[in-house]
N, C-alpha and C positions, 0 to 999 in steps of 0.2 A: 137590772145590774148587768152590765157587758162581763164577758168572761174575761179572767184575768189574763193580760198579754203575757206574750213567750217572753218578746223583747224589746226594749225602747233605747231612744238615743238618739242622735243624729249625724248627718251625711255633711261633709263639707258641699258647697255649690259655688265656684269661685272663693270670693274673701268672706263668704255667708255661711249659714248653716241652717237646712233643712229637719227640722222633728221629725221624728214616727217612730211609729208602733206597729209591733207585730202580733197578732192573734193567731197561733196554730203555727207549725212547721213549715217554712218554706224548702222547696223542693223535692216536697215528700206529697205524691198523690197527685190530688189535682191542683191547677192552676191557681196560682195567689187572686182575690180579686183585692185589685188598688183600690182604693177609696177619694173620690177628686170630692173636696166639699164647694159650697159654693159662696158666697158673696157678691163681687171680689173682697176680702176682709173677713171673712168668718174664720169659725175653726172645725177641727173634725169633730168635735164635741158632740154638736146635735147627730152625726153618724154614726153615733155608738152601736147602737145596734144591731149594724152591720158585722161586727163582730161576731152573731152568733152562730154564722156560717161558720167558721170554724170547727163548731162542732158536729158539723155535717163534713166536714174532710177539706174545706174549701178555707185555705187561711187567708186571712185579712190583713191588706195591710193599710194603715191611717197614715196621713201627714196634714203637718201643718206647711200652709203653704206662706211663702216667703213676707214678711211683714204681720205673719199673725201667730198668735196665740205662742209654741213653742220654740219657733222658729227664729231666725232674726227680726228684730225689728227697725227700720227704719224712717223715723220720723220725720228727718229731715228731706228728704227725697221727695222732687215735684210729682206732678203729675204725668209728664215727658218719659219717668223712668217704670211705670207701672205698665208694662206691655205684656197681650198675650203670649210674645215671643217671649217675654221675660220667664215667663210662667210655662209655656212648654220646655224650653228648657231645662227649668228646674226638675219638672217631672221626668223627661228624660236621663237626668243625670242621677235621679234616687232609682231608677228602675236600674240601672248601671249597677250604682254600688249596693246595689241591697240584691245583687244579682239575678234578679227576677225576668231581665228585657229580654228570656229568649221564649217564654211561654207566660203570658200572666191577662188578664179581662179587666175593663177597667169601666168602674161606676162612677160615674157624671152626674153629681146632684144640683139644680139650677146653675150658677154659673161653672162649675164644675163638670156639668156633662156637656157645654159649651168647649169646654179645654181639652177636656176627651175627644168632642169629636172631629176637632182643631186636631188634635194628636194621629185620630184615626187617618185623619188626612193625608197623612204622611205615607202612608201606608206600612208602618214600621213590622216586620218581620215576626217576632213574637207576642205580638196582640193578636188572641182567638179567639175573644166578646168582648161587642162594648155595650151597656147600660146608658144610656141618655132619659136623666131622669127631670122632670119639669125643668124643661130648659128653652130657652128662646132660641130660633136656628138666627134669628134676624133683629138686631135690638132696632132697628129703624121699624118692622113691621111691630115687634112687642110693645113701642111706643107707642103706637098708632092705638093698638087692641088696649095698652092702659088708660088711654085717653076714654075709652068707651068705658069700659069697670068703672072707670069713675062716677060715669053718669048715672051707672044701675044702686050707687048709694042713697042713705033715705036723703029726702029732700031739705037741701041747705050744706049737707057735709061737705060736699064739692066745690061750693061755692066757699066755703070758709077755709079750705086750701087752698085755694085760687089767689085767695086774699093775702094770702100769708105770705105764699111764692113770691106773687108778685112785689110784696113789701121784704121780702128775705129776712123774715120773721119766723123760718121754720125751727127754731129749737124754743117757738113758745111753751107753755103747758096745753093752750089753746088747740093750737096746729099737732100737737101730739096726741093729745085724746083725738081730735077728730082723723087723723091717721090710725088710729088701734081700730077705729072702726073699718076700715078696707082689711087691717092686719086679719083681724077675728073671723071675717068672712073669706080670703083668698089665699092665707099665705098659713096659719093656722087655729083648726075649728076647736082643738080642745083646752080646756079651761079648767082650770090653774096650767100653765104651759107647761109644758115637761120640764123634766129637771135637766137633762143634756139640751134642749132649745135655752135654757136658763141661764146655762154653764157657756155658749158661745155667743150669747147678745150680751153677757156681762163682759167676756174677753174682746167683743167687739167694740163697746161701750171706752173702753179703756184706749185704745187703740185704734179709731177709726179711721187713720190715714188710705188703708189702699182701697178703702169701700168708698171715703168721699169722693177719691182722686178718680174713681173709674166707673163707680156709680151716680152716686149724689144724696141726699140726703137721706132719702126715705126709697123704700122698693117701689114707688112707683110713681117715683118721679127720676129719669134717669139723664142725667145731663152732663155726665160725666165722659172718659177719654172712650168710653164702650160705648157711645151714644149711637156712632156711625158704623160699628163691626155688624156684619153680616158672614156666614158661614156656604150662606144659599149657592153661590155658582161654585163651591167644592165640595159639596156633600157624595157626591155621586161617585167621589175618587174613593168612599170608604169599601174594603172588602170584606169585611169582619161581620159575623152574622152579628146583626144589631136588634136592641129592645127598647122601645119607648116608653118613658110612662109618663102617665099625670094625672092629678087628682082633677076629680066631678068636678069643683069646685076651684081651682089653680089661677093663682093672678097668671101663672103659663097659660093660656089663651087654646082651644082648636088652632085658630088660626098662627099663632104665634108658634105652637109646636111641631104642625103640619108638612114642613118642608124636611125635617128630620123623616120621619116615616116614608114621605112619597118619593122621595130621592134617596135614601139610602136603599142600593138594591138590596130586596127580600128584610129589609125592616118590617117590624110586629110592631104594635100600637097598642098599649093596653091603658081604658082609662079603670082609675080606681073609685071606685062609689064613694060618696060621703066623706071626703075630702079633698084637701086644696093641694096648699105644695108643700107639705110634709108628710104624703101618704103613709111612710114609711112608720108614723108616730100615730096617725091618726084614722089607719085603719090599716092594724099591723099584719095582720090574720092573712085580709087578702093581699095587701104588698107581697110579703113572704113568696104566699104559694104563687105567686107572678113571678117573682125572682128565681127560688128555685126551680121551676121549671124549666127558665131559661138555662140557665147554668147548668142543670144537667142534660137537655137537648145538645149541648155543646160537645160534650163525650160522646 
């Protein structure tokens, strides 16, 4: 059970409105850590946890990003308007009003520590860590390394997505069981799923517009407006002492992760054992002591 926030609500963003929550005191102690979740379309739901810094002096703060869960939703909007500019700007505008943007650390969970380190780019003033957690530097490279996962399924699975794809059949029952089977092995190992990974595939379920428009159906098939973003020739602009992470186990790839750590100067690489990419849920113990660590290296 996450601790109970200080405060919730939300921020105007143009004609929009951004959610969040807050766990622990801002501008009391140390630096707020933001919380980016990922998708693009999920909610901060499965990052509950993250909360529990708080009670180590370190407040949290959650949002839902623009099109999901608490936030606005808009449905009708193409593909054309789902931009990661869209989306760094929102995040810049809640670090505004929620007056955090002159000291605060920002965790990037898969396509979230994407947007972070999009953000970091910038080089914005008061960012002093950033977290990039299972996250692709490159979705042209993470294609490539999905295309290979694929083949290390047991024999025939692959071939019965292939089928499906190509007949654009992917919301059978057929093509969906045989997609649990990649989910179970790469994306998460524990079983019955947590109840916060429960609570954002239900709100995602509901709502699937900015995850089809920018990913595609399933996590690893991605053919969406993200198909062509790479991060690779700007990472090297980030100053901010930075933390990698990703599960043994991670549909994020070595490869796929690799340009985050060798280009970000004085980046740290931690992988976590016995898990994919929800380390965080699936091997809480050692996540934690990775995390904290970092965040108090930062004092």
């Amino acid at each position: 059970m996450a601790p109970t926030p200080t405060a919730k609500g939300t921020v105007p963003f143009g004609p929009y409105k951004t959610w969040y929550r807050v766990t622990g005191e801002l501008g009391e102690g140390r630096p707020p850590v933001v919380v980016v979740h990922g998708g693009p379309g999920s909610t901060h739901d499965y990052l509950l946890r993250l909360a529990e810094l708080a009670e180590d002096g370190w407040p949290v703060v959650h949002y839902d990003q623009l099109g999901n869960g608490g936030s606005t939703h808009l449905r009708d909007r193409g593909a054309d308007f789902w931009t990661p500019e869209l989306f760094l700007d929102e995040l810049e505008n809640l670090l505004e009003a929620l007056d955090v943007a002159d000291e605060y650390v920002l965790f990037g969970h898969s396509w979230g520590g994407v947007l972070a380190a999009a953000h970091a780019v910038r080089q914005p003033e008061g960012l002093v860590g950033l977290v990039v957690a299972d996250s692709p530097a490159s979705y042209p490279l993470w294609i490539e390394e999905l295309a290979e996962l694929r083949k290390t399924l047991p024999p025939g699975v692959d071939e019965l997505l292939r089928r499906h794809e190509a007949a654009g059949t992917t919301d059978s029952r057929e093509y969906l069981e045989a997609s649990g089977v990649f989910y179970q092995r790469h994306v998460c190992r524990v079983q019955p799923l947590p109840r916060d990974l429960t609570a954002t595939f239900m709100e995602l379920s509901t709502d699937p517009t900015v995850y089809r428009a920018m990913n595609g159906p399933n996590e690893f098939h991605v053919v969406g407006t993200l198909k062509d973003y790479s991060l690779v020739d700007e990472l090297a602009s980030v100053r901010v002492p930075t933390l990698v992470v990703r599960g043994e186990h991670d549909e994020i790839t070595p490869a796929a992760a690799a340009p985050f750590h060798e280009l970000i100067p004085g980046a740290r690489l931690e992988v976590v054992p016995d898990a994919s990419h929800l380390p965080h849920l699936e091997n809480p113990d050692r996540f934690d002591a990775v995390l904290v660590e970092f965040l108090k290296g930062l004092a």
